[in-house]
N, C-alpha and C positions, 0 to 999 in steps of 0.2 A: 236392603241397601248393600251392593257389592263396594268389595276392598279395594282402595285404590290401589292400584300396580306398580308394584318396584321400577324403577329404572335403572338399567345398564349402562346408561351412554351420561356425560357432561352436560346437562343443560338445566338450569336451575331457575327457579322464578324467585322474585323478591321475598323476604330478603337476602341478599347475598350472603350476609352473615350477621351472626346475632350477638349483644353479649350480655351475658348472665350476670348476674350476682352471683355470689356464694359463701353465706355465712363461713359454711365447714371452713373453703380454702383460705378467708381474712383469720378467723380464729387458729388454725392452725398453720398458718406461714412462718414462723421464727422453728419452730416443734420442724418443717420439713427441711429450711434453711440447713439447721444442725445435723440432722439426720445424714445429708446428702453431700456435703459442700467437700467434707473431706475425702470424698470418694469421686470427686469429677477429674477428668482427665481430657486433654488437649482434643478438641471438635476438630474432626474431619468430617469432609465433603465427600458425594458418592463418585464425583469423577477425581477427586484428591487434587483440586486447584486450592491451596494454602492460601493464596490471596482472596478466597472470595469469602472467608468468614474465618471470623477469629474470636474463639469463647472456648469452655469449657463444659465438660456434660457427663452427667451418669444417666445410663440407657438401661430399663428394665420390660421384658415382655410377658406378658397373663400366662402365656403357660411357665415359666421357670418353675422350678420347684422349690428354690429356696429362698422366699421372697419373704421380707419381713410383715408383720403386721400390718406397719405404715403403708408400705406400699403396694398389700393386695387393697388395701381403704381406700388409695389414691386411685387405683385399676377400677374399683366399685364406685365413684363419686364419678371418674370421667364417663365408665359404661350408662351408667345414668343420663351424663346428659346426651352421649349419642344418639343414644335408642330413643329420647325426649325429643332430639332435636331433628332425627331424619324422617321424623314426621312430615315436616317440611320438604326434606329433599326426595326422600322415596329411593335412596339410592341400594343396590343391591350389597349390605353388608353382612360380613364376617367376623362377630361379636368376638371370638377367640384369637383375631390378632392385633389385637386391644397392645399399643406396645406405649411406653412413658418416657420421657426424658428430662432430667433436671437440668437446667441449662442457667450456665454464670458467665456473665459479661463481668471484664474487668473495666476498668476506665480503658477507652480506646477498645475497646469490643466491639465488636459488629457482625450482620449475617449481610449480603448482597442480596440482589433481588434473586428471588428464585419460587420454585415452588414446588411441593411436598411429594408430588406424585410421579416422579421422574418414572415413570415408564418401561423407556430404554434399560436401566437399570433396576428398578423396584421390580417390577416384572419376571424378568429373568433371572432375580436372585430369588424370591418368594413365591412366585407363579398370583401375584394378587398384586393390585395397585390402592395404594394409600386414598381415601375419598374423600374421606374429613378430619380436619385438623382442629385442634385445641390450641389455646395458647391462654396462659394465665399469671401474669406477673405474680410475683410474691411481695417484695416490699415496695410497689408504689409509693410515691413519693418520697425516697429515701436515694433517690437516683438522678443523675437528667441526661439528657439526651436519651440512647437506647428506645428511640419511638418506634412502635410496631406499626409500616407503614401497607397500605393494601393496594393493589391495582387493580379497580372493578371494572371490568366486562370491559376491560382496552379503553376506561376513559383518559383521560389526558388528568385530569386534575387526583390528585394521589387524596385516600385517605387515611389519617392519621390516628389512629385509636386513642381514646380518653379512654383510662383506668380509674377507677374507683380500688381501694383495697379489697381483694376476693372475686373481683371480677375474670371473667374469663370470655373470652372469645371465641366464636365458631365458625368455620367457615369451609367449604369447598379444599377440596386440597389442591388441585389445579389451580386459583387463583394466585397471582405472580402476588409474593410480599417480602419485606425488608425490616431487617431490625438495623436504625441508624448507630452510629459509633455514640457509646456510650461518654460522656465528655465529665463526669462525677459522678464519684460514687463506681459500687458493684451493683448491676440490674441480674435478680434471681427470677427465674420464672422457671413452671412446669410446660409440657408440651403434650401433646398427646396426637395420638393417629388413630384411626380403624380403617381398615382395608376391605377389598373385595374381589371381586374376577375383575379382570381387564373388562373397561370401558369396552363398548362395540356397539 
């Protein structure tokens, strides 16, 4: 039986995105909360439009060398499910730029539509483009608004993520999505990327 072949270019069969359970991130979500919250600092954007997302984030990448405990386990929990998950897509990745983000909406927080793989920019700053994205609330249910919204393959009708506690999501990084304005409460969640060579 031969290997199915990686792919290089955007084109993905169903499903679009997946979303997992995960004991580890339900049981340890308050343990990351604390870890991180103190250390997030004002979210910028890669073209620096101020109005098109408003939160706070600590950003850590697999290779740093001074990376705590916590967050070489969090690098080792996400590499798990990429590698689990691009089974499915086949996409040509680069396990070693595994990068994470802790990301905190205040009340009135929000991301715009956008999507992960900007190109133009990811491109020519890293020579790789982003291919799959994670996304994993931490305290569900303790929040409202802040819905992680998707827009699959140009349909008109939006879909809106249901979270379970420890659930995480996976999807395309090119897929356009939106975190709505958080309207109670602080929404915590982790984020994750892996990259590769430019799409072709």
């Amino acid at each position: 039986m031969t290997k199915a072949k990686k792919t290089n270019y955007p084109i993905t069969k169903p499903p679009t995105y997946v979303r997992i359970p995960s004991r580890w991130f339900r049981e340890n979500a308050g343990i990351i909360i604390e870890e991180f919250d103190n250390k997030s600092t004002t979210a910028l954007t890669y073209n620096n439009d101020s109005k098109a997302r408003s939160s706070e984030v600590f950003l850590w990448d697999i290779w740093k060398l001074d990376l705590s405990d916590l967050q070489k386990t969090i690098i080792y929990k996400f590499k798990e499910i990429f590698i689990e998950e691009n089974k499915k897509y086949r996409f040509d990745l680069d396990y070693s730029t595994i990068n994470v983000q802790y990301t905190r909406y205040p009340a009135g927080g929000y991301y715009q539509w956008h999507s992960d793989d900007d190109f133009g920019v990811v491109h020519k700053r890293h020579q790789n483009v982003r291919k799959i994205s994670i996304t994993s609330p931490l305290n569900t249910g303790k929040f409202e608004g802040g819905d992680l919204q998707l827009q699959l393959n140009y349909q008109k009708e939006l879909r809106t993520m249901q979270f379970e506690p420890g659930d995480a999501v996976v999807f395309p990084s090119f897929i356009q999505h939106q975190v709505t304005p958080v309207t109670k409460g602080i929404r915590y969640s982790l984020i994750a990327w892996v990259s590769g060579p430019a799409w072709r």
